[in-house]
mmCIF file of the N, C-alpha and C atoms, coordinates in Angstrom:
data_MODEL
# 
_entry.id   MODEL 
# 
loop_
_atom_site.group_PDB 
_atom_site.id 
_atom_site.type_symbol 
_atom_site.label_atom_id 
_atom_site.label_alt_id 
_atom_site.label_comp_id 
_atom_site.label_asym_id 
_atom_site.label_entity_id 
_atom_site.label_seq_id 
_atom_site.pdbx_PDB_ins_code 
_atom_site.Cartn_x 
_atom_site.Cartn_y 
_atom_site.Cartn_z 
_atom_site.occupancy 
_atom_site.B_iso_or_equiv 
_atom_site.pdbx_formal_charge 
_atom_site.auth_seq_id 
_atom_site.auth_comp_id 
_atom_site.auth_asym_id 
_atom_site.auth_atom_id 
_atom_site.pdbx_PDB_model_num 
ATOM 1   N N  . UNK A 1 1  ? 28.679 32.749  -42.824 1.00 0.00 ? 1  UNK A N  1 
ATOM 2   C CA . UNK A 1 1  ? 28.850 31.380  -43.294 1.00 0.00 ? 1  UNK A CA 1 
ATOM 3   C C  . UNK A 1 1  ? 27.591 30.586  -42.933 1.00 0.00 ? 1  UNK A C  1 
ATOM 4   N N  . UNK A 1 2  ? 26.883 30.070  -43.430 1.00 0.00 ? 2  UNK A N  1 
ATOM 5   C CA . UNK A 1 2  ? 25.611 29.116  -43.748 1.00 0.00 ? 2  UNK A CA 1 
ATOM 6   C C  . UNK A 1 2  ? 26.059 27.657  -43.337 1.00 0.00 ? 2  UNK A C  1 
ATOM 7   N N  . UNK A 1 3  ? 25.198 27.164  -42.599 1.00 0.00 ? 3  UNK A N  1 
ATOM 8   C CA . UNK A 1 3  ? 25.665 25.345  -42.547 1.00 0.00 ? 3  UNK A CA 1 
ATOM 9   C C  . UNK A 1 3  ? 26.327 24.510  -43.828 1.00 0.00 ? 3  UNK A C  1 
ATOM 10  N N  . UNK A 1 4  ? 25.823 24.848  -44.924 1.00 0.00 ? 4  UNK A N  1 
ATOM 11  C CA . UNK A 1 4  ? 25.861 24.509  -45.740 1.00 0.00 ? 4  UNK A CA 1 
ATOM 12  C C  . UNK A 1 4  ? 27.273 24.490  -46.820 1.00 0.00 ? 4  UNK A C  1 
ATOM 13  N N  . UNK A 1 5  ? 27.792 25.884  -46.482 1.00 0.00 ? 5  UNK A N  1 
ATOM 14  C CA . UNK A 1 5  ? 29.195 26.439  -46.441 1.00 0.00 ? 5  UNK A CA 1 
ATOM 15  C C  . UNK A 1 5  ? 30.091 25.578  -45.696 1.00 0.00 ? 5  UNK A C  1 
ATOM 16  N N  . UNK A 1 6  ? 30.214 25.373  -44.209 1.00 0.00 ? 6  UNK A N  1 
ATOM 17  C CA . UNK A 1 6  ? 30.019 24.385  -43.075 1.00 0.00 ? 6  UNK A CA 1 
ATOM 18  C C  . UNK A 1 6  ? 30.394 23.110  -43.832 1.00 0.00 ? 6  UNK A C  1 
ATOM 19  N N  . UNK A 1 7  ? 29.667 22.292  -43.888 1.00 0.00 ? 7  UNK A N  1 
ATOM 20  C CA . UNK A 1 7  ? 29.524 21.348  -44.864 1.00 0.00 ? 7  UNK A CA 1 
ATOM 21  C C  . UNK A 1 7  ? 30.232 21.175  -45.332 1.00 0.00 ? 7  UNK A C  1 
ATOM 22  N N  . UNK A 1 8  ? 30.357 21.891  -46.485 1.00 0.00 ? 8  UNK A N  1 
ATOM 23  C CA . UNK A 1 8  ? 31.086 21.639  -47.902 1.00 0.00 ? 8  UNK A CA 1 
ATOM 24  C C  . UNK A 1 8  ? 32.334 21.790  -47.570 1.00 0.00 ? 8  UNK A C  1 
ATOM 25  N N  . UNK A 1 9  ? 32.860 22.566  -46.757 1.00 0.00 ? 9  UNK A N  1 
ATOM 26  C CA . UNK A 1 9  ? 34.040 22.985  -46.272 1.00 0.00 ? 9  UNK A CA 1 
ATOM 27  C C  . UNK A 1 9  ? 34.969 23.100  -47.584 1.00 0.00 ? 9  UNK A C  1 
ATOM 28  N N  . UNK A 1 10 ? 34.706 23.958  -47.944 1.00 0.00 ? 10 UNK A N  1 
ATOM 29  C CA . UNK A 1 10 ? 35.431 24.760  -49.759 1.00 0.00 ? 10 UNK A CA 1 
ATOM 30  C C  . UNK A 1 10 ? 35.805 23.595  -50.372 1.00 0.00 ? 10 UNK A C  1 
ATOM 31  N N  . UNK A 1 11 ? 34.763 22.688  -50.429 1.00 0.00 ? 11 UNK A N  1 
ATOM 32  C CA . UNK A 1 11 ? 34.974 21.740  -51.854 1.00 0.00 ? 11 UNK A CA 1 
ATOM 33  C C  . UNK A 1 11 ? 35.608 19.942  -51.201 1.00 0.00 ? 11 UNK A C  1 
ATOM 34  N N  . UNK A 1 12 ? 36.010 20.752  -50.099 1.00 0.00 ? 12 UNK A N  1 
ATOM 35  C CA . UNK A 1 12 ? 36.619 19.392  -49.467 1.00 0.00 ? 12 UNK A CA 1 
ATOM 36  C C  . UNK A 1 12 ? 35.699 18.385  -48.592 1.00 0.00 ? 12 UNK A C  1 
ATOM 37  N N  . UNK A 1 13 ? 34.361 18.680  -48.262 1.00 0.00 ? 13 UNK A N  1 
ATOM 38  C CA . UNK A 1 13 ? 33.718 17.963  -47.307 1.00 0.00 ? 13 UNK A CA 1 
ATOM 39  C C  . UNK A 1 13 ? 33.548 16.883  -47.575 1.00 0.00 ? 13 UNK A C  1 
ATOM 40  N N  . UNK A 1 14 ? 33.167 16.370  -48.323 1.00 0.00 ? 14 UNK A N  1 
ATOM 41  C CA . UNK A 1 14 ? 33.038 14.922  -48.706 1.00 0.00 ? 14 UNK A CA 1 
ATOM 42  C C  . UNK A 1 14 ? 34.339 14.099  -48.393 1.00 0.00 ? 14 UNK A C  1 
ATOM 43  N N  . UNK A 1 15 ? 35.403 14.596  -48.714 1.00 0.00 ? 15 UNK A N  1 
ATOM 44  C CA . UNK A 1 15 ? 36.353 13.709  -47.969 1.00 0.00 ? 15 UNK A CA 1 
ATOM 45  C C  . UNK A 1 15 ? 36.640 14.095  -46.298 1.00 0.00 ? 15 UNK A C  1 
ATOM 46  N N  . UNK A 1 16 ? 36.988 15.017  -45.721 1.00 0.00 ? 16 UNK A N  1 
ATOM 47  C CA . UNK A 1 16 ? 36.928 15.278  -44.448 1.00 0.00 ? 16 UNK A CA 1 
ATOM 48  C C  . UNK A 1 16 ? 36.003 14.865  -43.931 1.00 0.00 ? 16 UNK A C  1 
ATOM 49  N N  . UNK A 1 17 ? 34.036 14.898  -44.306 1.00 0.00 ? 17 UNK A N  1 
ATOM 50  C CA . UNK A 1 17 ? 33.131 13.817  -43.221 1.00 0.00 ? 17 UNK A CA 1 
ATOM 51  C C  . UNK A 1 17 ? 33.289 12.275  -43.538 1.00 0.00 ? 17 UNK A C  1 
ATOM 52  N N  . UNK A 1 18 ? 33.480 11.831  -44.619 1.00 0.00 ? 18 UNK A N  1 
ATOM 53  C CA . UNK A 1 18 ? 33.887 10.487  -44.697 1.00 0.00 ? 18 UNK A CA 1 
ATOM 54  C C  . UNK A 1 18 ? 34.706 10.072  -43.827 1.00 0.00 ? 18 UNK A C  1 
ATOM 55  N N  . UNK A 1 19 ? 36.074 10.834  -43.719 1.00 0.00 ? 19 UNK A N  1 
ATOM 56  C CA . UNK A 1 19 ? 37.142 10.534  -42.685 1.00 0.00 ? 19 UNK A CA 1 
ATOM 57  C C  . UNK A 1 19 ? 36.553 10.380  -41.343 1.00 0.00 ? 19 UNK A C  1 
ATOM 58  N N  . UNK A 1 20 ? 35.867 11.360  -41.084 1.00 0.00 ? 20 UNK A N  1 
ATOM 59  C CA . UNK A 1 20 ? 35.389 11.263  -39.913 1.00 0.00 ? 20 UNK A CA 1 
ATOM 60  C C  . UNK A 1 20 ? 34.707 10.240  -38.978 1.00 0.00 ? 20 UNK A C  1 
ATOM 61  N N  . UNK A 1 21 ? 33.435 9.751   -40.437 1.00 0.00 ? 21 UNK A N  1 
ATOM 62  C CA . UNK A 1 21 ? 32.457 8.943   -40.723 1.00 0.00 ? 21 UNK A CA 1 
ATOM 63  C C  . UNK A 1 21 ? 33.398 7.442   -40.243 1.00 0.00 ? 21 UNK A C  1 
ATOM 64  N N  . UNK A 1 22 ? 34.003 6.986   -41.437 1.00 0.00 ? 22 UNK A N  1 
ATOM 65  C CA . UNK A 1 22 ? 34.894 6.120   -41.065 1.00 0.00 ? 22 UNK A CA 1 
ATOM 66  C C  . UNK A 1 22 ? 36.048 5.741   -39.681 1.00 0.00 ? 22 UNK A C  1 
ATOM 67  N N  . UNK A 1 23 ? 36.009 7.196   -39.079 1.00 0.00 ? 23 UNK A N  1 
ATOM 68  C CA . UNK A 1 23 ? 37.173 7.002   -37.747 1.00 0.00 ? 23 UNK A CA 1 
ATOM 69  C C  . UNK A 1 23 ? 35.525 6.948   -36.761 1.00 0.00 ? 23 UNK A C  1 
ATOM 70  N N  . UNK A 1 24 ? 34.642 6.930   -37.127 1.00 0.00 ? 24 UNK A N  1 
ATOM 71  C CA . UNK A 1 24 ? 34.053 6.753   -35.923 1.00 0.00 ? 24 UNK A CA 1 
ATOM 72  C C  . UNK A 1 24 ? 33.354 5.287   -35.972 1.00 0.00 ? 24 UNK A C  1 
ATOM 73  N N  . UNK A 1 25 ? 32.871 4.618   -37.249 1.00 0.00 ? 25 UNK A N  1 
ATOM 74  C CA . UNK A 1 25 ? 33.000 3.181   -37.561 1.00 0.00 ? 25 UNK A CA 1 
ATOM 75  C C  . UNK A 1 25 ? 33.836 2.623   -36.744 1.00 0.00 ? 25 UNK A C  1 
ATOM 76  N N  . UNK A 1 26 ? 35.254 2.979   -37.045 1.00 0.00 ? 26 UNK A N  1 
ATOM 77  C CA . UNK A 1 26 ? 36.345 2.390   -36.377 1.00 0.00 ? 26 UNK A CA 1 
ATOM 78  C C  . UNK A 1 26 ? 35.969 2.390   -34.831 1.00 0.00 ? 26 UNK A C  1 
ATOM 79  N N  . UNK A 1 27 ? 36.512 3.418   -34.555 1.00 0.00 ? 27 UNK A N  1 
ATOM 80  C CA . UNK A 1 27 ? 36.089 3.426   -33.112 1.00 0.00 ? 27 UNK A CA 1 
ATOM 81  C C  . UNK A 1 27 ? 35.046 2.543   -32.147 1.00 0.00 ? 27 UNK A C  1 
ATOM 82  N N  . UNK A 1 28 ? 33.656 2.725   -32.753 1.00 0.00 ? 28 UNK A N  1 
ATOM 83  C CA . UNK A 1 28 ? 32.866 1.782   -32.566 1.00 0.00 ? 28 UNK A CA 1 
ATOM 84  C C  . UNK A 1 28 ? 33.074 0.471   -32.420 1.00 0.00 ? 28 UNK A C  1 
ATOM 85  N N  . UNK A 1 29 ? 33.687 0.083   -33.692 1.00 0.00 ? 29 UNK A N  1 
ATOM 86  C CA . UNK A 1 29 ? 34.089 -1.617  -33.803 1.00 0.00 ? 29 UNK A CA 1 
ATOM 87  C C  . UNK A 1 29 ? 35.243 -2.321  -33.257 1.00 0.00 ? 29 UNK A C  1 
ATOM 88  N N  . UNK A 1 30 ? 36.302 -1.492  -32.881 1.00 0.00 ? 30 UNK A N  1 
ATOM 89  C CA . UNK A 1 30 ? 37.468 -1.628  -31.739 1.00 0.00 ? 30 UNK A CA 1 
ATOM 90  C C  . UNK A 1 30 ? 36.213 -1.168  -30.215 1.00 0.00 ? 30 UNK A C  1 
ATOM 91  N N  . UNK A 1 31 ? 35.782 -0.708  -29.948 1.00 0.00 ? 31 UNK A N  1 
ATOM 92  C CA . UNK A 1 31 ? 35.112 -0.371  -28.893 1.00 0.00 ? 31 UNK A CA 1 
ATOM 93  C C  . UNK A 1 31 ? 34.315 -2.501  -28.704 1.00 0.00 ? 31 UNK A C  1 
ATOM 94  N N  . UNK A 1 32 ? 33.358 -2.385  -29.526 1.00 0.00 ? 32 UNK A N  1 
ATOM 95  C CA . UNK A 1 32 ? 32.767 -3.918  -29.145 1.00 0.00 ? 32 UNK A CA 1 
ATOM 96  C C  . UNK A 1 32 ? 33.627 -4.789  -29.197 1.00 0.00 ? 32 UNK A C  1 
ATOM 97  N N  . UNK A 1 33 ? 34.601 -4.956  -29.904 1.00 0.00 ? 33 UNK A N  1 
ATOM 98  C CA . UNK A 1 33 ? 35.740 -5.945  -29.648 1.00 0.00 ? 33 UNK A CA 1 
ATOM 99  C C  . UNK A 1 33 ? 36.149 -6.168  -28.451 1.00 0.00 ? 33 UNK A C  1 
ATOM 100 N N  . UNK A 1 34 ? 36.591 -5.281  -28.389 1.00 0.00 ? 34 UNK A N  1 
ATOM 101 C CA . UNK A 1 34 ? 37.814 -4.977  -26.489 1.00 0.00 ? 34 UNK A CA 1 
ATOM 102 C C  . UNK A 1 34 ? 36.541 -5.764  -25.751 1.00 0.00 ? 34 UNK A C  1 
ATOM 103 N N  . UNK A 1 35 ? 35.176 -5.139  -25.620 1.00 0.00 ? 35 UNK A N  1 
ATOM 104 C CA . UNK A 1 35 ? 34.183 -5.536  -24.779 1.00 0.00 ? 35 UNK A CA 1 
ATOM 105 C C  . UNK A 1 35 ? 33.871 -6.818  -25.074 1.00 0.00 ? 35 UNK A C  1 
ATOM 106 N N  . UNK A 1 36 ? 34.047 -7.684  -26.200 1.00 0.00 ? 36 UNK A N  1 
ATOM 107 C CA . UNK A 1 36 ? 34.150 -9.273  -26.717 1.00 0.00 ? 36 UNK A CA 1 
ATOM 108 C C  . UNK A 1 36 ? 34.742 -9.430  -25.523 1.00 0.00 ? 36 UNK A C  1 
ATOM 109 N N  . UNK A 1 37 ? 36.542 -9.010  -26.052 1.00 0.00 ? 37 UNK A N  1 
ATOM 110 C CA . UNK A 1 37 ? 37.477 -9.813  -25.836 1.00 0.00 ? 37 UNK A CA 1 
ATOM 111 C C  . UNK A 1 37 ? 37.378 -9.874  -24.144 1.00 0.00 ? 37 UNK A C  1 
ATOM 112 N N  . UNK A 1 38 ? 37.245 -8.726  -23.248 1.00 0.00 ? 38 UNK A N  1 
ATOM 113 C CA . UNK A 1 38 ? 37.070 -8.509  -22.204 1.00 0.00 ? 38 UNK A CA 1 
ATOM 114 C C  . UNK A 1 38 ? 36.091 -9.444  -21.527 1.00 0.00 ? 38 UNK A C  1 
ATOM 115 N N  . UNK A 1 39 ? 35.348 -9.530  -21.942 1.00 0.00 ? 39 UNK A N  1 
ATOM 116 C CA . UNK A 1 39 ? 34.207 -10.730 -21.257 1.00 0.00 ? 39 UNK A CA 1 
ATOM 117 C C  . UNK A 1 39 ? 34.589 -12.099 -21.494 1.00 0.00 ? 39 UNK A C  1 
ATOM 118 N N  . UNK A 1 40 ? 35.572 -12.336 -22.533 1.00 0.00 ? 40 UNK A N  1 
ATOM 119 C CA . UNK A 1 40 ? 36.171 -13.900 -22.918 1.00 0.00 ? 40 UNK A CA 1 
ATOM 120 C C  . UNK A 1 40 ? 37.152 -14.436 -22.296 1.00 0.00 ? 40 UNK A C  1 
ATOM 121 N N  . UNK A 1 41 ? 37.879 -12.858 -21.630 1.00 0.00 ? 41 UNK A N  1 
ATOM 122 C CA . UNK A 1 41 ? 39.091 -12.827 -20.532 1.00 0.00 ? 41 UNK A CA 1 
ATOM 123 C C  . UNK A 1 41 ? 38.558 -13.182 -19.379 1.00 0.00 ? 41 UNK A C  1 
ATOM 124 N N  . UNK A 1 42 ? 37.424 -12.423 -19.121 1.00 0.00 ? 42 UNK A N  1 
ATOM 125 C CA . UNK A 1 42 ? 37.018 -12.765 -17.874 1.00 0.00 ? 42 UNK A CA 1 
ATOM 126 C C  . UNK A 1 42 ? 36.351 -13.790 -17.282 1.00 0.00 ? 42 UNK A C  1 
ATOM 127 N N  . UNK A 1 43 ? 35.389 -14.585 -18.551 1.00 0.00 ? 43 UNK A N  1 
ATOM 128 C CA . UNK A 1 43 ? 35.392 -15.808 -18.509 1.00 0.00 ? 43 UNK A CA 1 
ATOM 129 C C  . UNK A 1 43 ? 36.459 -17.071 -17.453 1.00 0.00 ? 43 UNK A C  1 
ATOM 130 N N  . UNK A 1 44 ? 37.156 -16.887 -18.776 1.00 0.00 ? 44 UNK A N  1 
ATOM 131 C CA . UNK A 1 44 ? 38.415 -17.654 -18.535 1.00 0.00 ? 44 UNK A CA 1 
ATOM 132 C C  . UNK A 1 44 ? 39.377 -17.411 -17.415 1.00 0.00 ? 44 UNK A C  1 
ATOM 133 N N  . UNK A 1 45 ? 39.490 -16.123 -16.855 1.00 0.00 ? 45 UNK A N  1 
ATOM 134 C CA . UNK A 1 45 ? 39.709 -15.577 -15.672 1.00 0.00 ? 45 UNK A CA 1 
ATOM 135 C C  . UNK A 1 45 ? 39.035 -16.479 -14.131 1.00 0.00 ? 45 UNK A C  1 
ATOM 136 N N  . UNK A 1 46 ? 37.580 -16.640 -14.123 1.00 0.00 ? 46 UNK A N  1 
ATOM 137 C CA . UNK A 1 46 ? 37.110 -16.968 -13.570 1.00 0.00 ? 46 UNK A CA 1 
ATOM 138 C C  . UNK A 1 46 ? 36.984 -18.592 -13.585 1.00 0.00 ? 46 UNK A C  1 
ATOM 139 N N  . UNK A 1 47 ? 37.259 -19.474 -14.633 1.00 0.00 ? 47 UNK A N  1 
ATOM 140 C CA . UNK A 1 47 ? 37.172 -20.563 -14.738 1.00 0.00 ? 47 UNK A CA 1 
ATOM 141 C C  . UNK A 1 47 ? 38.165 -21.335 -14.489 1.00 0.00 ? 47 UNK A C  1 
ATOM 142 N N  . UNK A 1 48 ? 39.455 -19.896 -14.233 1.00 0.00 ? 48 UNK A N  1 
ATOM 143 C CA . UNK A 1 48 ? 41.128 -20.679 -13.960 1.00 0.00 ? 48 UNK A CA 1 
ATOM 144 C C  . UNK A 1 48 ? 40.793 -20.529 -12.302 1.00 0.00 ? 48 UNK A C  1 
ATOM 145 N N  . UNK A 1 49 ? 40.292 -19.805 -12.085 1.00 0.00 ? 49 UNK A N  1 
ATOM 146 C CA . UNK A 1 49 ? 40.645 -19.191 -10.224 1.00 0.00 ? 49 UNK A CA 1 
ATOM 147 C C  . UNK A 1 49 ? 39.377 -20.612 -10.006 1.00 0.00 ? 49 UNK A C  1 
ATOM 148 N N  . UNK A 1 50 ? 38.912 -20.959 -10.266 1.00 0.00 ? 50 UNK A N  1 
ATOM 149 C CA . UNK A 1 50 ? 37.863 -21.840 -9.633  1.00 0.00 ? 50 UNK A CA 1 
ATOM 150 C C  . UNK A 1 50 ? 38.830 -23.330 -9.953  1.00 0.00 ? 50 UNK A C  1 
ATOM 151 N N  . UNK A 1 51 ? 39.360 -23.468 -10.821 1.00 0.00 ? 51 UNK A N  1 
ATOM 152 C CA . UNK A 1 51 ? 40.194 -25.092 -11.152 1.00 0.00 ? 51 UNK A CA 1 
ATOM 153 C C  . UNK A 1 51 ? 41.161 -24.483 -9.981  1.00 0.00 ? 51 UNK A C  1 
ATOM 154 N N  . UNK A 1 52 ? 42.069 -23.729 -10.000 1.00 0.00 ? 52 UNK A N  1 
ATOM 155 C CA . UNK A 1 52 ? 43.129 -23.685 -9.311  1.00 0.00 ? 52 UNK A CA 1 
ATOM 156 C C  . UNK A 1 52 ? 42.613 -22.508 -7.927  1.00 0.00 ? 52 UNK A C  1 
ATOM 157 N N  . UNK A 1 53 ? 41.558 -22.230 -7.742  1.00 0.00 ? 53 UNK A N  1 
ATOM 158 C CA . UNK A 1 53 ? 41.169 -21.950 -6.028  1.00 0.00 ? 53 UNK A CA 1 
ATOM 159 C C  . UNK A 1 53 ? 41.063 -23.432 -5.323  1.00 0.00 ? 53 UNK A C  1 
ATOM 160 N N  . UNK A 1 54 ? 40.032 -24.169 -6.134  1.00 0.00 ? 54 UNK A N  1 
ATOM 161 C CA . UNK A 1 54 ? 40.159 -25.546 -5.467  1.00 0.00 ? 54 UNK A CA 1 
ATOM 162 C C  . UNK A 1 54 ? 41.310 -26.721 -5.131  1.00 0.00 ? 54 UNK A C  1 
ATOM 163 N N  . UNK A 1 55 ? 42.226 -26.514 -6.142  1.00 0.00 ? 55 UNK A N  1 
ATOM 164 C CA . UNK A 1 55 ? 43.647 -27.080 -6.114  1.00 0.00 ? 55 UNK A CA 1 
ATOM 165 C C  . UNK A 1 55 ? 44.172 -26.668 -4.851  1.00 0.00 ? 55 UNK A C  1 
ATOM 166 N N  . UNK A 1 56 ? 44.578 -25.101 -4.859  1.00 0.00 ? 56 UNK A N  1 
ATOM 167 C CA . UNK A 1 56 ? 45.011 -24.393 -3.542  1.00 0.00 ? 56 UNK A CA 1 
ATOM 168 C C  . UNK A 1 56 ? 44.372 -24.957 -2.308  1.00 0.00 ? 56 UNK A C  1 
ATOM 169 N N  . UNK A 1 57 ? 42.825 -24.610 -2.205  1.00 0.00 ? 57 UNK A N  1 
ATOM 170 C CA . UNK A 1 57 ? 42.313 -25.020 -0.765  1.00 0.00 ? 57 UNK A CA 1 
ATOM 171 C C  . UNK A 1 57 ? 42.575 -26.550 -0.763  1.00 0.00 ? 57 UNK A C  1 
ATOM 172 N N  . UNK A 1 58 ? 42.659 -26.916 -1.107  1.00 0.00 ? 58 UNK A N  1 
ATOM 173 C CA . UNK A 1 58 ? 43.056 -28.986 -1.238  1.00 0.00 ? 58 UNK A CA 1 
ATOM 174 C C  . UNK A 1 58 ? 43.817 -29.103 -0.600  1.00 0.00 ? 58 UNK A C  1 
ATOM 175 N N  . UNK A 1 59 ? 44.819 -28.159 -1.361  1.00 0.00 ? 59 UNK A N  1 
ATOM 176 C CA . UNK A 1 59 ? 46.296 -28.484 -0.963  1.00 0.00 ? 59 UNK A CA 1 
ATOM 177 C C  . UNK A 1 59 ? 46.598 -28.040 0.839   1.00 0.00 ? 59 UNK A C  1 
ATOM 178 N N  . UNK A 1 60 ? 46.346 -26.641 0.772   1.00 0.00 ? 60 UNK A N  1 
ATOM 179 C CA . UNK A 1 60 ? 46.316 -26.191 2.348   1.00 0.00 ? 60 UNK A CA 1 
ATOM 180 C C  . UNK A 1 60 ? 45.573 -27.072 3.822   1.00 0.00 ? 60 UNK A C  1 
ATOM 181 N N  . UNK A 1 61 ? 44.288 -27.175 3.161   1.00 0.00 ? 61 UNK A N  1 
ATOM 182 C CA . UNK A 1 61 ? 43.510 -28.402 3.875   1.00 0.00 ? 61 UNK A CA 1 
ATOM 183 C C  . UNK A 1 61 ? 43.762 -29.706 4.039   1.00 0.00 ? 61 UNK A C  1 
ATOM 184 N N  . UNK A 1 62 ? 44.160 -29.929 3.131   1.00 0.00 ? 62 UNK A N  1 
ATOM 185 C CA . UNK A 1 62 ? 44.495 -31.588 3.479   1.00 0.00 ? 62 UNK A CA 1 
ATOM 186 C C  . UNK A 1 62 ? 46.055 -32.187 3.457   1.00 0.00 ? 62 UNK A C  1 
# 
């Protein structure tokens, strides 16, 4: 069998690497998302613990 054979995979390759082609698009673009969304979480993560760390120590301290 030749790469090329490989390939073609008896007539079907063009749809089986497309599939492929396309699930790895996917993948990719759910991959940078999560990493968006993850840094927008953590943002906001950090911007709640700083309003309400200071609330807390206020409160305990004074």
């Amino acid at each position: 069998m030749s790469i090329g054979e490989f390939l073609d995979m008896g007539g079907h390759g063009f749809y089986i690497w497309s599939s492929y082609g396309i699930a790895l698009i996917l993948v990719l673009i759910e991959t940078f998302l999560v990493g968006r969304r993850r840094s927008k979480a953590k943002k906001e993560l950090e911007q709640m613990e700083a309003e309400f760390g200071r609330a807390d120590n206020q409160g305990m301290n004074g």
